[in-house]
N, CA, C and O atoms as CSV, one atom per row, in Angstrom:
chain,resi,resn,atom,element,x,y,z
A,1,UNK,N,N,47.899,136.594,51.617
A,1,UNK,CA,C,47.789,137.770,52.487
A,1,UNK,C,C,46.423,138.430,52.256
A,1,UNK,O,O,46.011,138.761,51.144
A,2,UNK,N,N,45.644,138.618,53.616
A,2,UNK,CA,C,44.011,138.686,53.369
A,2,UNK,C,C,44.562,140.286,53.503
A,2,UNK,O,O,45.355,140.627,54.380
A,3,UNK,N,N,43.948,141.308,52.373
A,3,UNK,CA,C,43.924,142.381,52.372
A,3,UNK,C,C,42.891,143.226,53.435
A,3,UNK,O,O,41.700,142.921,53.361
A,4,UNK,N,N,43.214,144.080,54.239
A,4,UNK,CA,C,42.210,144.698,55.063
A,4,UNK,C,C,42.245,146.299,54.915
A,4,UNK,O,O,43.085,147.131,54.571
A,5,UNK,N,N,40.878,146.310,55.361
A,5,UNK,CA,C,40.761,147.702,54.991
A,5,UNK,C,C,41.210,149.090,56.193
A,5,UNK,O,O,40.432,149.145,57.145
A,6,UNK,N,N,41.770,149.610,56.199
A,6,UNK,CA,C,42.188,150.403,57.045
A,6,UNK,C,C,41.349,150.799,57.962
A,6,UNK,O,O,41.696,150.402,59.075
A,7,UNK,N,N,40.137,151.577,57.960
A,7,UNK,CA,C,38.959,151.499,58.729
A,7,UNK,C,C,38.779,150.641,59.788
A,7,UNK,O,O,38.828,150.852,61.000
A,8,UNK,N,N,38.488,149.293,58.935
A,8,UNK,CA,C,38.097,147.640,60.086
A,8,UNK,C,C,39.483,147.663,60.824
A,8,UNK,O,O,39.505,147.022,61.875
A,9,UNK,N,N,40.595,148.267,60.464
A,9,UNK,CA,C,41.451,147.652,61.521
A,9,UNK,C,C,41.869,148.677,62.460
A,9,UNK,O,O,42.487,148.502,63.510
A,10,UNK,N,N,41.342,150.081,61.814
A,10,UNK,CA,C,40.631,151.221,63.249
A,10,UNK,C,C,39.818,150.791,64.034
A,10,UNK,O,O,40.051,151.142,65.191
A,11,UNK,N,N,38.669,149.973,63.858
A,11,UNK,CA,C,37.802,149.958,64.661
A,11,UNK,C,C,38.137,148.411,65.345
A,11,UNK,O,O,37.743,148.169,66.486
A,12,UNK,N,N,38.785,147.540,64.665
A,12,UNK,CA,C,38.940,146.143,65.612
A,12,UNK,C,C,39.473,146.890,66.663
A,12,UNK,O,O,38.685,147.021,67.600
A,13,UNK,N,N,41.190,147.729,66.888
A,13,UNK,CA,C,41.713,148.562,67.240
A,13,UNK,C,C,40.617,149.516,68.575
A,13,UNK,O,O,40.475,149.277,69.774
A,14,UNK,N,N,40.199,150.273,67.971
A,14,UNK,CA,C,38.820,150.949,68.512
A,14,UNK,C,C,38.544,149.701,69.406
A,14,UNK,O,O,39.126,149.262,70.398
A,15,UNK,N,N,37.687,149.376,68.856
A,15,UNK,CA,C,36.844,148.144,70.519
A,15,UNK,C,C,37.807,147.512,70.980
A,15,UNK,O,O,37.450,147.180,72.110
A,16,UNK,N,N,39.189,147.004,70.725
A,16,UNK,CA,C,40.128,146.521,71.314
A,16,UNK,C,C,40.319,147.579,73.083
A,16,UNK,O,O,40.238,147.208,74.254
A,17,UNK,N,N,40.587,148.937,72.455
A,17,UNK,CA,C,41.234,149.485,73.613
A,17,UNK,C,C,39.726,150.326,74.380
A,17,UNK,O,O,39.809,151.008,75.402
A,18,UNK,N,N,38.520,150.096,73.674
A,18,UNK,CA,C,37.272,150.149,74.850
A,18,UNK,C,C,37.404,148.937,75.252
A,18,UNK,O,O,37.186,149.315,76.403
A,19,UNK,N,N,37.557,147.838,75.376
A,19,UNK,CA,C,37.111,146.678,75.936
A,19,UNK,C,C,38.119,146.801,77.090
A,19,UNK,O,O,37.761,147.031,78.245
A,20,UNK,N,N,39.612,146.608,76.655
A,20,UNK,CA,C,40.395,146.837,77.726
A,20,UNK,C,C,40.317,147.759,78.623
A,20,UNK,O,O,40.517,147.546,79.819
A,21,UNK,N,N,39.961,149.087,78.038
A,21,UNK,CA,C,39.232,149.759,79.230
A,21,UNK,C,C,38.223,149.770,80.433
A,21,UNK,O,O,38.382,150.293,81.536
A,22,UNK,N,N,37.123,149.049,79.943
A,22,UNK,CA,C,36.180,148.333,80.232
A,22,UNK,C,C,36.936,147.089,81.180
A,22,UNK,O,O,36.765,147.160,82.397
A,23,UNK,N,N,37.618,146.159,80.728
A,23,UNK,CA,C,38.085,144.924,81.945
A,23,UNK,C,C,38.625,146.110,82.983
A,23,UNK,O,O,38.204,145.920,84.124
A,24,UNK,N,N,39.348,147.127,82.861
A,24,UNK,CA,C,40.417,147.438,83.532
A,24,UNK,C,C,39.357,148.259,84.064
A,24,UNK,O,O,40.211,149.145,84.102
A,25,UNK,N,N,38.390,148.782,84.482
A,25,UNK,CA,C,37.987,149.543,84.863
A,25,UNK,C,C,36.943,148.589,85.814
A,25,UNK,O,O,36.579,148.994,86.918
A,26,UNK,N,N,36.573,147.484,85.351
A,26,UNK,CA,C,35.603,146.132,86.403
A,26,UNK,C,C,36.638,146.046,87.572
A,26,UNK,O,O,36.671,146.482,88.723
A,27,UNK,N,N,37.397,145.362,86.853
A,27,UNK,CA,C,38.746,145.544,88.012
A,27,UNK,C,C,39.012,146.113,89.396
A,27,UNK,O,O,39.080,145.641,90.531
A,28,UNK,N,N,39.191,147.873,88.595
A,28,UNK,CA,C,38.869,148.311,89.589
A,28,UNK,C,C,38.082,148.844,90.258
A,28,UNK,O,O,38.477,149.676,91.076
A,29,UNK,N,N,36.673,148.534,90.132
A,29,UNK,CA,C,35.886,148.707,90.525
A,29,UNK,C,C,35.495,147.591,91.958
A,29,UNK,O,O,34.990,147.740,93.071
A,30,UNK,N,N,36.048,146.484,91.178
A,30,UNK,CA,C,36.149,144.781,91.921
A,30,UNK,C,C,36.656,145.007,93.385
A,30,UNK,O,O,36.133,144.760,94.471
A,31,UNK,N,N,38.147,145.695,92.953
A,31,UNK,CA,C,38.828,145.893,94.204
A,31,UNK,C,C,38.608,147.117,94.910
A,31,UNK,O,O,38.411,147.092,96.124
A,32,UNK,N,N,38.628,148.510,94.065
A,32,UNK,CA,C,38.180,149.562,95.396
A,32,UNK,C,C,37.025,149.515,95.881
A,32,UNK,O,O,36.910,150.033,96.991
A,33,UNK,N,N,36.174,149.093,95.452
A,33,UNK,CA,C,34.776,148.851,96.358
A,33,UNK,C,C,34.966,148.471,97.433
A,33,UNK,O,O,34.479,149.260,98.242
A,34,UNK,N,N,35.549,147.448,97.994
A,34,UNK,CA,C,35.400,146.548,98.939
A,34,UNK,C,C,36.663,147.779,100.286
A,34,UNK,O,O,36.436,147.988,101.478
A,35,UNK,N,N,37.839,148.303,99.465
A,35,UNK,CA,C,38.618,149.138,100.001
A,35,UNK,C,C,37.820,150.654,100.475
A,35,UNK,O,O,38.044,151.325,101.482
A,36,UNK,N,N,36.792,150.919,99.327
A,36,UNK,CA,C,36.152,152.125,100.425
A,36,UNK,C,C,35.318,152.017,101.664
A,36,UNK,O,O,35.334,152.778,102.632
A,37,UNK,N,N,34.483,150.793,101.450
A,37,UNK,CA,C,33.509,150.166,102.548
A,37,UNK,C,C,34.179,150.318,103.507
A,37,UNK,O,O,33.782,151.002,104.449
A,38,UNK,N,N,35.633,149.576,103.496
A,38,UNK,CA,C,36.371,149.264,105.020
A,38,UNK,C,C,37.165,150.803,105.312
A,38,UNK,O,O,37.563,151.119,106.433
A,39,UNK,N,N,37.287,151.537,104.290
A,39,UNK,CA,C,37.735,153.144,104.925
A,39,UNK,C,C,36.415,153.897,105.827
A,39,UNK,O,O,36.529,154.550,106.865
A,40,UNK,N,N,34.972,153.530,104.959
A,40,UNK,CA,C,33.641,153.896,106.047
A,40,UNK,C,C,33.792,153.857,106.800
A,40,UNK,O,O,34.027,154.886,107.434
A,41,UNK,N,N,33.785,152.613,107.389
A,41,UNK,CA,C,33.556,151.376,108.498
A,41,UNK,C,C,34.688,151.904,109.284
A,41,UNK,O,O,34.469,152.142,110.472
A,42,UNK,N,N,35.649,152.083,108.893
A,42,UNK,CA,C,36.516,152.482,109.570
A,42,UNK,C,C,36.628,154.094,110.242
A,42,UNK,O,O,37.356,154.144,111.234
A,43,UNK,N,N,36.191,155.002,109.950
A,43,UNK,CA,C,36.123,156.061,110.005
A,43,UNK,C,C,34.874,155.838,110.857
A,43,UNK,O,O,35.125,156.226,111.998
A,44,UNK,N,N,33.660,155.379,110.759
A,44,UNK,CA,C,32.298,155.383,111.468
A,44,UNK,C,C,32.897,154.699,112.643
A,44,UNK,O,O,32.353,154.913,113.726
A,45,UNK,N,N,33.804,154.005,112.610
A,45,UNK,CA,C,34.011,152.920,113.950
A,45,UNK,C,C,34.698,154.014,114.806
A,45,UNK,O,O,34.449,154.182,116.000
A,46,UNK,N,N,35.504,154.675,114.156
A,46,UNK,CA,C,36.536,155.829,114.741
A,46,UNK,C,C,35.969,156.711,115.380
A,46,UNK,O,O,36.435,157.219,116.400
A,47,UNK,N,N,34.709,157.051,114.774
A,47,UNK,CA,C,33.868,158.037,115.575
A,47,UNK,C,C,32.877,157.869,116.283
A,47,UNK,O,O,32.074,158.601,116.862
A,48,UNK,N,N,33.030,156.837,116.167
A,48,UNK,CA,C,32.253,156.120,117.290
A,48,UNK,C,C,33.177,156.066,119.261
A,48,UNK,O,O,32.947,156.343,120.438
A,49,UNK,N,N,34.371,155.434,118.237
A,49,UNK,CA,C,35.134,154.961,119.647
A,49,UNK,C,C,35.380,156.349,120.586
A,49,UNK,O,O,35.405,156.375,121.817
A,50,UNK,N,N,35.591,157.732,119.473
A,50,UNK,CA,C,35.925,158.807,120.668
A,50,UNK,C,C,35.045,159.243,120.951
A,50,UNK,O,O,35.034,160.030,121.897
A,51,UNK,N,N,33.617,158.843,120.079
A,51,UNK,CA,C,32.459,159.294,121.288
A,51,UNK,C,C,32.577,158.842,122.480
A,51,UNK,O,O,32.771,159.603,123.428
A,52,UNK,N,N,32.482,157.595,122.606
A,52,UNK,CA,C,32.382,157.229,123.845
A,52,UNK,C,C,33.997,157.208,124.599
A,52,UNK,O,O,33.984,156.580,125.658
A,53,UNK,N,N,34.793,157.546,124.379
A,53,UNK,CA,C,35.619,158.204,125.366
A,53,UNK,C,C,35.851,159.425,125.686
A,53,UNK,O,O,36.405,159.758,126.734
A,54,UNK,N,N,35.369,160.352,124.638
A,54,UNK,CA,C,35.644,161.847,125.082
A,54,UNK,C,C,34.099,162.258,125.366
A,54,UNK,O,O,33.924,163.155,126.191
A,55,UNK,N,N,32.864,161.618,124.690
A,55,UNK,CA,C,31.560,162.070,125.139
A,55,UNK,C,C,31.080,163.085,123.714
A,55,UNK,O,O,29.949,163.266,123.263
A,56,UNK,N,N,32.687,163.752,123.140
A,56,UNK,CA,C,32.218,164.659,121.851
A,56,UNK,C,C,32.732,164.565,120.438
A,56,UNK,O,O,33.850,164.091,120.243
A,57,UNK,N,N,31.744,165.124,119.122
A,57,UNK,CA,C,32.438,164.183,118.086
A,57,UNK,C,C,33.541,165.380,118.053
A,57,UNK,O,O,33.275,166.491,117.596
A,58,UNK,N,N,34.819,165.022,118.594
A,58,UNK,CA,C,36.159,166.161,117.994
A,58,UNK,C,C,37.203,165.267,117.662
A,58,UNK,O,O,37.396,164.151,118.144
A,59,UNK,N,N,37.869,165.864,116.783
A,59,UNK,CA,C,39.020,165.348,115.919
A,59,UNK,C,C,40.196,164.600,116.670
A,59,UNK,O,O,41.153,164.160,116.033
């Protein structure tokens, strides 16, 4: 039984749950990116389309 020091197994611990933070946060970065673009796009397309049917930008 390899004796460890309490510390090193704070800090394996420590960078354990930054790292996982870190994947989990690429993640979502991976996926809402691509989900806000198409809320833009979507919203710019929107105001686009009632320009040209009402002529004004209204809600």
């Amino acid at each position: 039984m390899i004796h460890l020091d309490p510390t090193i197994i704070r800090y394996i611990m420590m960078f354990t749950v930054v790292g996982l933070v870190l994947l989990a946060f690429t993640y979502l970065v991976k996926f809402v990116k691509p989900l806000i673009i198409a809320a833009i796009l979507i919203t710019i397309a929107y105001f686009l389309y009632r320009y040209t049917v009402t002529g004004t930008f209204s809600f």
